[in-house]
DRENVEXVEX-981364 format. One record per residue (C-alpha): x, y, z; residue in one letter. Coordinates in steps of 0.5 Angstrom, whole numbers, plus 2048, in hexadecimal, padded with zeros to 3 digits. Layout:
> px_py_pz_type
> X_Y_Z_A
...
end
This chain:
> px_py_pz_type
> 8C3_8E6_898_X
> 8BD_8EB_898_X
> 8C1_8EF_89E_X
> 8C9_8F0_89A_X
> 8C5_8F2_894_X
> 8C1_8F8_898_X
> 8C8_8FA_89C_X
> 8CB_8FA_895_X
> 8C5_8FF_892_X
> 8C5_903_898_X
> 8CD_903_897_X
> 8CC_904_88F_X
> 8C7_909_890_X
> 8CB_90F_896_X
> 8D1_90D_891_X
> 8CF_910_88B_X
> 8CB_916_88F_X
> 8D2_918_892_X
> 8D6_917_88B_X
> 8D1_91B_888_X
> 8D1_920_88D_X
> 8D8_921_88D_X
> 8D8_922_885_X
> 8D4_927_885_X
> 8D8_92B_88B_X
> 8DE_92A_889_X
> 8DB_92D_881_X
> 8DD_934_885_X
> 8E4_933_889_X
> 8EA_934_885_X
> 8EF_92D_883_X
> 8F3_92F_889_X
> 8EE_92E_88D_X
> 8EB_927_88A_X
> 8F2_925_88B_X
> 8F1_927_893_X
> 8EC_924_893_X
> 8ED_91D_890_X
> 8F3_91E_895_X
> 8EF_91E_89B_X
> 8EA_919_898_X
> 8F0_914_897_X
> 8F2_916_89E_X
> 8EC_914_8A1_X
> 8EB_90D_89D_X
> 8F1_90B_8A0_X
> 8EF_90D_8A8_X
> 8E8_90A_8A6_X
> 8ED_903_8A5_X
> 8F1_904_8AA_X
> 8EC_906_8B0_X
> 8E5_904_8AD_X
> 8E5_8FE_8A9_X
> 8E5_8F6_8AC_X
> 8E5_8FA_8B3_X
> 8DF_8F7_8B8_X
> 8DD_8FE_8BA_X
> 8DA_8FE_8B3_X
> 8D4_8F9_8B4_X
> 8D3_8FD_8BB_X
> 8D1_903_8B6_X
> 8CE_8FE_8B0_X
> 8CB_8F9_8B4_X
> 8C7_8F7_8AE_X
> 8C8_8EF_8AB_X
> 8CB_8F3_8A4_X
> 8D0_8F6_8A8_X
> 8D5_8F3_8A3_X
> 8D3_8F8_89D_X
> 8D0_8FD_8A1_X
> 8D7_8FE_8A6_X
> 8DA_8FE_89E_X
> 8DC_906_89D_X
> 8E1_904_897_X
> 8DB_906_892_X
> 8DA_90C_895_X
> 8E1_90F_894_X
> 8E1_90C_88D_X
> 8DB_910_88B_X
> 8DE_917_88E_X
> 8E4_916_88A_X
> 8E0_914_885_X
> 8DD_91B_886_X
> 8E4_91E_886_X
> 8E7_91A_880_X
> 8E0_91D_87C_X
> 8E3_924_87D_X
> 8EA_923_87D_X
> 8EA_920_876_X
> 8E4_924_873_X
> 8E7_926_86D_X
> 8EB_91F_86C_X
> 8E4_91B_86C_X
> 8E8_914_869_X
> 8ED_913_86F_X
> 8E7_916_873_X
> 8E2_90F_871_X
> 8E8_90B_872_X
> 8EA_90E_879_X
> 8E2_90E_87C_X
> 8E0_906_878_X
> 8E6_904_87D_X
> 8E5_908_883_X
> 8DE_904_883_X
> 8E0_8FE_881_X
> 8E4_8FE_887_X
> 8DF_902_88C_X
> 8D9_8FC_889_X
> 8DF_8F6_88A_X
> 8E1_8F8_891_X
> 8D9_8F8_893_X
> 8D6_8F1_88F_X
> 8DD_8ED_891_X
> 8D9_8EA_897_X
> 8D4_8E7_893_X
> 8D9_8E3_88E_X
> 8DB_8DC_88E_X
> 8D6_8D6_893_X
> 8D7_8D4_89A_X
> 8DB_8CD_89A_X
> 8D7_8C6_89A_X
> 8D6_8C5_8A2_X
> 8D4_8BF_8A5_X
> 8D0_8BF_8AC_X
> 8D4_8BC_8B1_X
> 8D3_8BD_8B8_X
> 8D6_8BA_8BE_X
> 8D0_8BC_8C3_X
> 8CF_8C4_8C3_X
> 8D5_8C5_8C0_X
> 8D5_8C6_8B9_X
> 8DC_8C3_8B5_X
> 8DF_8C7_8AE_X
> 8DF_8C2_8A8_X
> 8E3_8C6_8A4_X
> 8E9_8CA_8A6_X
> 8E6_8D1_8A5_X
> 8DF_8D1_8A8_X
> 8E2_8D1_8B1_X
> 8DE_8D8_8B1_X
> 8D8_8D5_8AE_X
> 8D8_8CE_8B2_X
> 8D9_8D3_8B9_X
> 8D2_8D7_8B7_X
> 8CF_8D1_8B6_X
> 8D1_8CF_8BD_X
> 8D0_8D5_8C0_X
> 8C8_8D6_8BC_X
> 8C7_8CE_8BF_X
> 8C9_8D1_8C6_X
> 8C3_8D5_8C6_X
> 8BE_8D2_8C2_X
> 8C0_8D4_8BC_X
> 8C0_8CE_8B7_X
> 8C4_8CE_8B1_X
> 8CA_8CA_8AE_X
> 8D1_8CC_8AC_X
> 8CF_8CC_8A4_X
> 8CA_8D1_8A6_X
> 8CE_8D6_8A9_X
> 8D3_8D5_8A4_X
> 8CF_8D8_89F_X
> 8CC_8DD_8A3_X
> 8D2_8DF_8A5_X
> 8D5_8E0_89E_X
> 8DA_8DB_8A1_X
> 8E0_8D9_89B_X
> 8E7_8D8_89D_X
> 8E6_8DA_8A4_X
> 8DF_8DF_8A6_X
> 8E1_8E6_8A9_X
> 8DE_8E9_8AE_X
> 8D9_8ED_8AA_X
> 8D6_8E7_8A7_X
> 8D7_8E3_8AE_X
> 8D2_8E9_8B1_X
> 8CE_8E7_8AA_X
> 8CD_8E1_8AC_X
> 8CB_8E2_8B3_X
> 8C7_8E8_8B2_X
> 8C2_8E4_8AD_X
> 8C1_8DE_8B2_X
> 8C0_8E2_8B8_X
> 8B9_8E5_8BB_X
> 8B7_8E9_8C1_X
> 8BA_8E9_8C6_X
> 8C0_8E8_8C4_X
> 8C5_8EC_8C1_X
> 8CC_8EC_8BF_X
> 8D2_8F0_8C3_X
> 8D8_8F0_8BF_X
> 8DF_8F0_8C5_X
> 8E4_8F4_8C3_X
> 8E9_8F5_8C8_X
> 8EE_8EE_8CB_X
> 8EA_8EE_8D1_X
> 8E8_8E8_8D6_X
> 8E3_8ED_8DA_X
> 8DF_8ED_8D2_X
> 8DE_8E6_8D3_X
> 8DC_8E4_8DA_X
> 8D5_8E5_8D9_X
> 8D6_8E0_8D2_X
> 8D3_8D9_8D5_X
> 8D0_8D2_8D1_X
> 8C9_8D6_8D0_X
> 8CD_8DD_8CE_X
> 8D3_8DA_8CA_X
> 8D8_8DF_8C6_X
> 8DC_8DE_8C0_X
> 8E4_8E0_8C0_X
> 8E9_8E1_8BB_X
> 8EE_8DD_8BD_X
> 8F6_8DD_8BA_X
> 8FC_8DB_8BD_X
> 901_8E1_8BB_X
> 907_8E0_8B8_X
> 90C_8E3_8BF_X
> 908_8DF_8C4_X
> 90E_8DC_8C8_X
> 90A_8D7_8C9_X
> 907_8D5_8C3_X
> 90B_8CF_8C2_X
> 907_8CB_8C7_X
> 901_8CE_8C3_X
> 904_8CA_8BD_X
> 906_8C4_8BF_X
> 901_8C2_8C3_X
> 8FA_8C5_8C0_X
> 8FD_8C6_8BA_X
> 8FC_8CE_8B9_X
> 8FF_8D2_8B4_X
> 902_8D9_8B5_X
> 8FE_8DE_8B2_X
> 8F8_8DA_8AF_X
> 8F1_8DD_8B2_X
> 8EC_8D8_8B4_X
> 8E5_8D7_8B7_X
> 8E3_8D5_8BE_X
> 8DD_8D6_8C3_X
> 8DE_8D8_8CA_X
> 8DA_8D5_8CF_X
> 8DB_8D9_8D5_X
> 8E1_8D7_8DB_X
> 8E1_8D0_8DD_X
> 8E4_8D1_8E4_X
> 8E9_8D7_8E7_X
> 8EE_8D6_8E1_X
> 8EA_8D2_8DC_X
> 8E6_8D4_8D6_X
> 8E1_8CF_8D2_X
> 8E2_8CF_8CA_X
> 8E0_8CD_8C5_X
> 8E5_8CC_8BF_X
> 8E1_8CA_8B9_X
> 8E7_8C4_8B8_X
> 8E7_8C1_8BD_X
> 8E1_8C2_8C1_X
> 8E0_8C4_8C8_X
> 8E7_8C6_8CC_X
> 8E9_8C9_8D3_X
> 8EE_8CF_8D1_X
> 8F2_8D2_8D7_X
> 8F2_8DA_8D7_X
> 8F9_8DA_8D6_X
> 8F7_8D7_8CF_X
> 8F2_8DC_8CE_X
> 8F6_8E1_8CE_X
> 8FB_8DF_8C9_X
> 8F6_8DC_8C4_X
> 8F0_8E2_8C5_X
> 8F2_8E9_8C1_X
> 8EC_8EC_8C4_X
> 8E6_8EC_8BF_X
> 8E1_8E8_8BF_X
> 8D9_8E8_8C1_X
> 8D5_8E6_8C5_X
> 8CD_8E4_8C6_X
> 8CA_8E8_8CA_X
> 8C2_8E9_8CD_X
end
Protein backbone atom coordinates (compact mmCIF):
# COMPACT_ATOMS: atom_id res chain seq x y z
CA UNK A 1 0.00 0.00 0.00
CA UNK A 2 3.29 2.06 0.35
CA UNK A 3 2.82 3.13 -3.26
CA UNK A 4 -1.35 4.50 -2.84
CA UNK A 5 -0.18 6.05 0.40
CA UNK A 6 2.52 8.09 -1.48
CA UNK A 7 0.28 8.82 -4.54
CA UNK A 8 -2.27 10.06 -1.96
CA UNK A 9 0.60 12.45 -0.37
CA UNK A 10 1.96 13.85 -3.90
CA UNK A 11 -2.09 14.30 -4.49
CA UNK A 12 -2.64 16.08 -0.66
CA UNK A 13 0.61 18.06 -0.93
CA UNK A 14 -0.34 19.84 -5.00
CA UNK A 15 -3.59 20.24 -3.65
CA UNK A 16 -3.04 22.23 -0.45
CA UNK A 17 -0.23 24.57 -2.64
CA UNK A 18 -2.92 25.06 -5.16
CA UNK A 19 -5.94 25.95 -2.57
CA UNK A 20 -3.34 28.21 -0.83
CA UNK A 21 -2.47 29.80 -3.90
CA UNK A 22 -5.64 30.70 -5.29
CA UNK A 23 -6.48 32.37 -1.78
CA UNK A 24 -4.11 34.31 -1.70
CA UNK A 25 -4.78 35.80 -5.33
CA UNK A 26 -7.94 35.89 -5.17
CA UNK A 27 -7.53 38.24 -1.80
CA UNK A 28 -6.94 41.11 -4.76
CA UNK A 29 -10.13 40.35 -7.13
CA UNK A 30 -13.34 42.04 -6.39
CA UNK A 31 -16.52 39.24 -5.25
CA UNK A 32 -17.59 39.47 -8.80
CA UNK A 33 -14.61 38.03 -10.13
CA UNK A 34 -14.31 35.24 -7.11
CA UNK A 35 -17.86 34.19 -8.63
CA UNK A 36 -16.31 33.90 -12.09
CA UNK A 37 -13.91 32.26 -11.38
CA UNK A 38 -15.76 29.35 -9.12
CA UNK A 39 -17.98 29.41 -12.34
CA UNK A 40 -14.96 28.45 -14.42
CA UNK A 41 -13.51 26.10 -11.66
CA UNK A 42 -17.11 24.15 -11.36
CA UNK A 43 -16.94 24.16 -15.48
CA UNK A 44 -13.70 22.55 -15.57
CA UNK A 45 -14.62 19.87 -12.84
CA UNK A 46 -17.14 18.64 -14.58
CA UNK A 47 -15.01 18.65 -18.30
CA UNK A 48 -12.26 16.74 -16.02
CA UNK A 49 -15.43 14.27 -15.28
CA UNK A 50 -16.53 13.99 -18.68
CA UNK A 51 -13.39 13.60 -20.74
CA UNK A 52 -10.63 12.63 -18.24
CA UNK A 53 -11.67 10.79 -15.40
CA UNK A 54 -11.96 6.50 -16.03
CA UNK A 55 -10.79 7.33 -19.45
CA UNK A 56 -7.83 4.70 -20.52
CA UNK A 57 -5.51 7.63 -22.26
CA UNK A 58 -5.08 8.41 -18.30
CA UNK A 59 -2.81 5.78 -17.81
CA UNK A 60 -0.90 6.57 -21.15
CA UNK A 61 0.12 10.00 -19.35
CA UNK A 62 0.39 8.16 -15.56
CA UNK A 63 1.76 5.23 -16.13
CA UNK A 64 2.29 4.76 -12.53
CA UNK A 65 1.09 1.59 -10.27
CA UNK A 66 -1.08 4.48 -7.73
CA UNK A 67 -2.78 5.78 -10.81
CA UNK A 68 -6.03 5.44 -8.98
CA UNK A 69 -4.96 8.52 -6.76
CA UNK A 70 -2.86 10.08 -8.72
CA UNK A 71 -5.21 10.35 -11.96
CA UNK A 72 -7.84 11.72 -9.09
CA UNK A 73 -8.28 15.64 -9.68
CA UNK A 74 -11.31 15.82 -7.24
CA UNK A 75 -8.80 17.05 -4.31
CA UNK A 76 -7.65 19.81 -6.39
CA UNK A 77 -10.62 21.41 -7.41
CA UNK A 78 -11.84 20.95 -3.79
CA UNK A 79 -8.85 22.91 -2.70
CA UNK A 80 -9.40 25.86 -5.33
CA UNK A 81 -12.84 26.27 -4.33
CA UNK A 82 -11.48 26.13 -0.73
CA UNK A 83 -9.53 28.94 -1.71
CA UNK A 84 -12.22 30.97 -3.31
CA UNK A 85 -14.79 30.14 -0.33
CA UNK A 86 -12.05 31.62 1.91
CA UNK A 87 -12.33 34.83 0.14
CA UNK A 88 -16.01 34.81 -0.87
CA UNK A 89 -17.05 34.31 2.89
CA UNK A 90 -14.21 36.72 4.39
CA UNK A 91 -16.33 38.37 6.56
CA UNK A 92 -18.66 35.34 7.49
CA UNK A 93 -15.91 33.39 9.25
CA UNK A 94 -18.79 30.83 10.87
CA UNK A 95 -20.36 29.78 7.24
CA UNK A 96 -16.74 29.96 5.99
CA UNK A 97 -15.65 26.95 8.78
CA UNK A 98 -18.37 25.12 7.79
CA UNK A 99 -18.17 25.67 3.77
CA UNK A 100 -14.41 24.63 3.81
CA UNK A 101 -14.67 21.29 6.60
CA UNK A 102 -17.13 20.31 3.96
CA UNK A 103 -15.55 21.11 0.63
CA UNK A 104 -12.26 18.94 2.50
CA UNK A 105 -14.31 16.26 3.85
CA UNK A 106 -15.33 15.51 0.16
CA UNK A 107 -12.04 16.30 -1.69
CA UNK A 108 -10.17 13.85 1.17
CA UNK A 109 -13.25 11.25 0.87
CA UNK A 110 -13.29 10.93 -2.87
CA UNK A 111 -9.44 10.25 -3.01
CA UNK A 112 -8.89 7.46 0.19
CA UNK A 113 -12.46 5.76 -1.24
CA UNK A 114 -10.23 3.19 -2.93
CA UNK A 115 -8.58 1.87 -0.04
CA UNK A 116 -12.06 1.39 2.04
CA UNK A 117 -13.25 -2.10 2.64
CA UNK A 118 -11.26 -5.66 1.93
CA UNK A 119 -10.87 -7.89 -0.93
CA UNK A 120 -13.45 -10.78 -0.96
CA UNK A 121 -12.32 -14.35 0.48
CA UNK A 122 -10.98 -16.28 -2.81
CA UNK A 123 -9.96 -19.77 -3.30
CA UNK A 124 -7.40 -20.91 -5.62
CA UNK A 125 -9.14 -22.88 -8.31
CA UNK A 126 -7.44 -23.38 -11.63
CA UNK A 127 -8.25 -25.86 -14.46
CA UNK A 128 -4.55 -25.96 -16.16
CA UNK A 129 -3.33 -22.21 -16.82
CA UNK A 130 -6.79 -20.83 -16.32
CA UNK A 131 -7.34 -19.26 -13.36
CA UNK A 132 -11.28 -19.47 -12.22
CA UNK A 133 -13.19 -16.68 -9.94
CA UNK A 134 -14.50 -18.21 -6.53
CA UNK A 135 -16.84 -15.08 -5.92
CA UNK A 136 -18.82 -13.46 -7.99
CA UNK A 137 -16.82 -10.09 -7.85
CA UNK A 138 -13.40 -11.10 -8.65
CA UNK A 139 -13.62 -12.18 -12.85
CA UNK A 140 -11.00 -9.18 -13.12
CA UNK A 141 -8.77 -10.55 -10.57
CA UNK A 142 -9.01 -13.98 -11.65
CA UNK A 143 -8.22 -12.83 -15.63
CA UNK A 144 -4.70 -11.05 -14.05
CA UNK A 145 -3.96 -14.05 -12.45
CA UNK A 146 -4.38 -15.93 -15.61
CA UNK A 147 -2.55 -13.50 -18.02
CA UNK A 148 0.52 -12.98 -15.19
CA UNK A 149 0.49 -17.03 -15.10
CA UNK A 150 1.06 -16.51 -19.12
CA UNK A 151 4.16 -14.87 -18.83
CA UNK A 152 5.83 -16.37 -15.85
CA UNK A 153 4.41 -14.37 -13.34
CA UNK A 154 2.97 -16.46 -10.22
CA UNK A 155 0.21 -15.12 -8.29
CA UNK A 156 -3.19 -16.20 -7.20
CA UNK A 157 -6.70 -14.84 -7.47
CA UNK A 158 -6.72 -13.81 -3.62
CA UNK A 159 -3.35 -11.91 -4.30
CA UNK A 160 -4.60 -9.73 -7.23
CA UNK A 161 -7.86 -9.22 -5.12
CA UNK A 162 -5.89 -7.11 -2.88
CA UNK A 163 -3.74 -5.60 -5.13
CA UNK A 164 -6.16 -4.72 -7.16
CA UNK A 165 -8.23 -2.83 -4.52
CA UNK A 166 -11.02 -5.59 -5.76
CA UNK A 167 -14.44 -5.14 -3.48
CA UNK A 168 -17.86 -5.44 -5.35
CA UNK A 169 -16.19 -5.68 -8.63
CA UNK A 170 -12.27 -3.84 -9.51
CA UNK A 171 -12.04 -0.98 -11.64
CA UNK A 172 -9.95 -0.61 -14.23
CA UNK A 173 -7.25 1.62 -12.19
CA UNK A 174 -6.90 -0.88 -9.50
CA UNK A 175 -6.75 -3.49 -12.09
CA UNK A 176 -3.77 -1.77 -13.83
CA UNK A 177 -2.70 -1.68 -9.92
CA UNK A 178 -2.80 -5.06 -9.67
CA UNK A 179 -0.73 -5.71 -12.95
CA UNK A 180 1.65 -2.68 -12.45
CA UNK A 181 2.85 -4.29 -8.84
CA UNK A 182 3.71 -7.85 -10.32
CA UNK A 183 5.30 -6.89 -13.71
CA UNK A 184 8.99 -6.26 -14.25
CA UNK A 185 11.01 -5.61 -17.01
CA UNK A 186 10.43 -6.06 -20.08
CA UNK A 187 6.93 -6.08 -19.81
CA UNK A 188 4.63 -3.12 -19.65
CA UNK A 189 1.05 -2.78 -19.81
CA UNK A 190 -0.80 -1.22 -23.04
CA UNK A 191 -4.23 0.04 -22.24
CA UNK A 192 -6.53 -0.57 -25.64
CA UNK A 193 -8.87 1.85 -26.10
CA UNK A 194 -10.52 1.72 -29.29
CA UNK A 195 -13.43 -1.41 -30.30
CA UNK A 196 -10.77 -2.82 -32.70
CA UNK A 197 -9.52 -6.30 -33.96
CA UNK A 198 -6.34 -4.73 -35.56
CA UNK A 199 -5.43 -4.10 -31.51
CA UNK A 200 -5.61 -7.66 -30.90
CA UNK A 201 -3.90 -9.49 -33.67
CA UNK A 202 -0.60 -9.38 -31.90
CA UNK A 203 -2.19 -10.76 -28.44
CA UNK A 204 -1.14 -14.57 -28.19
CA UNK A 205 -1.11 -17.38 -25.22
CA UNK A 206 2.59 -15.63 -24.57
CA UNK A 207 0.96 -12.03 -24.75
CA UNK A 208 -2.63 -12.16 -23.50
CA UNK A 209 -4.91 -9.40 -23.17
CA UNK A 210 -7.68 -8.60 -20.58
CA UNK A 211 -11.14 -7.31 -22.04
CA UNK A 212 -13.93 -5.61 -20.53
CA UNK A 213 -16.74 -7.51 -21.93
CA UNK A 214 -20.85 -6.49 -21.75
CA UNK A 215 -23.67 -7.45 -23.53
CA UNK A 216 -25.50 -4.33 -24.12
CA UNK A 217 -28.92 -3.81 -23.82
CA UNK A 218 -30.20 -3.39 -27.87
CA UNK A 219 -28.04 -5.94 -29.02
CA UNK A 220 -30.72 -7.91 -31.31
CA UNK A 221 -29.21 -10.84 -30.86
CA UNK A 222 -28.65 -10.52 -27.14
CA UNK A 223 -31.17 -13.27 -26.37
CA UNK A 224 -28.96 -16.17 -27.76
CA UNK A 225 -26.42 -14.46 -25.37
CA UNK A 226 -28.96 -15.07 -22.44
CA UNK A 227 -30.17 -18.17 -23.27
CA UNK A 228 -27.20 -20.13 -23.95
CA UNK A 229 -24.33 -18.63 -22.08
CA UNK A 230 -26.19 -17.00 -19.60
CA UNK A 231 -25.22 -13.18 -20.22
CA UNK A 232 -26.72 -10.27 -18.71
CA UNK A 233 -27.37 -7.13 -20.40
CA UNK A 234 -25.32 -4.59 -18.93
CA UNK A 235 -23.58 -6.30 -16.36
CA UNK A 236 -19.29 -5.80 -17.18
CA UNK A 237 -17.03 -8.97 -16.76
CA UNK A 238 -13.72 -9.87 -17.26
CA UNK A 239 -12.21 -12.07 -19.48
CA UNK A 240 -8.60 -12.89 -21.17
CA UNK A 241 -7.64 -12.79 -24.92
CA UNK A 242 -5.64 -15.22 -26.11
CA UNK A 243 -5.03 -14.08 -29.42
CA UNK A 244 -7.07 -15.41 -32.88
CA UNK A 245 -7.66 -19.14 -33.27
CA UNK A 246 -8.16 -19.47 -36.97
CA UNK A 247 -9.49 -16.95 -39.44
CA UNK A 248 -12.67 -16.34 -37.54
CA UNK A 249 -12.00 -17.70 -33.94
CA UNK A 250 -10.76 -16.14 -30.89
CA UNK A 251 -9.19 -18.24 -27.77
CA UNK A 252 -10.69 -16.64 -24.52
CA UNK A 253 -10.33 -17.24 -21.26
CA UNK A 254 -13.55 -16.47 -19.39
CA UNK A 255 -12.58 -16.57 -15.47
CA UNK A 256 -16.39 -18.77 -15.39
CA UNK A 257 -16.14 -21.18 -17.33
CA UNK A 258 -12.54 -21.59 -18.62
CA UNK A 259 -11.18 -21.89 -21.87
CA UNK A 260 -13.80 -20.81 -24.79
CA UNK A 261 -13.61 -20.71 -28.52
CA UNK A 262 -15.36 -17.21 -29.45
CA UNK A 263 -16.43 -16.46 -32.94
CA UNK A 264 -15.69 -12.66 -33.95
CA UNK A 265 -19.09 -11.86 -34.37
CA UNK A 266 -19.08 -12.78 -30.50
CA UNK A 267 -16.44 -10.45 -29.96
CA UNK A 268 -17.72 -7.97 -31.34
CA UNK A 269 -21.38 -7.75 -29.51
CA UNK A 270 -19.47 -8.66 -26.06
CA UNK A 271 -16.04 -6.24 -26.25
CA UNK A 272 -16.75 -2.43 -25.91
CA UNK A 273 -13.48 -1.68 -26.82
CA UNK A 274 -11.33 -1.32 -23.23
CA UNK A 275 -9.14 -3.44 -22.05
CA UNK A 276 -5.01 -4.09 -21.94
CA UNK A 277 -2.71 -5.93 -22.99
CA UNK A 278 1.03 -7.37 -22.07
CA UNK A 279 3.14 -6.43 -24.17
CA UNK A 280 7.20 -6.69 -24.44
Amino acid sequence: MEDLWFGIGINVGVSAACGYAIRQWSRQWSLCWVDVAGVVLAVALVSYIAFVWDHPWLARWMPFSNLIVLGNWLPLFTAGLIGLTCRRLRGRPRSRTIAVAMLTVVGLGALVRPLFGVAPTCENRWEGESCLQSTPHTCSAASAATALRRVGVVTTEAEMARLCLTRDGTHWMGLYRGLSKKLSAPWRIEMLGLKSLESLRSVSQNAPAILTVELPHDVPAGWEYRQESGWLPGVSHSVVCLGPDGENQWRIVDPANGIEHWSTKDLLVLWQGNGMRLTR
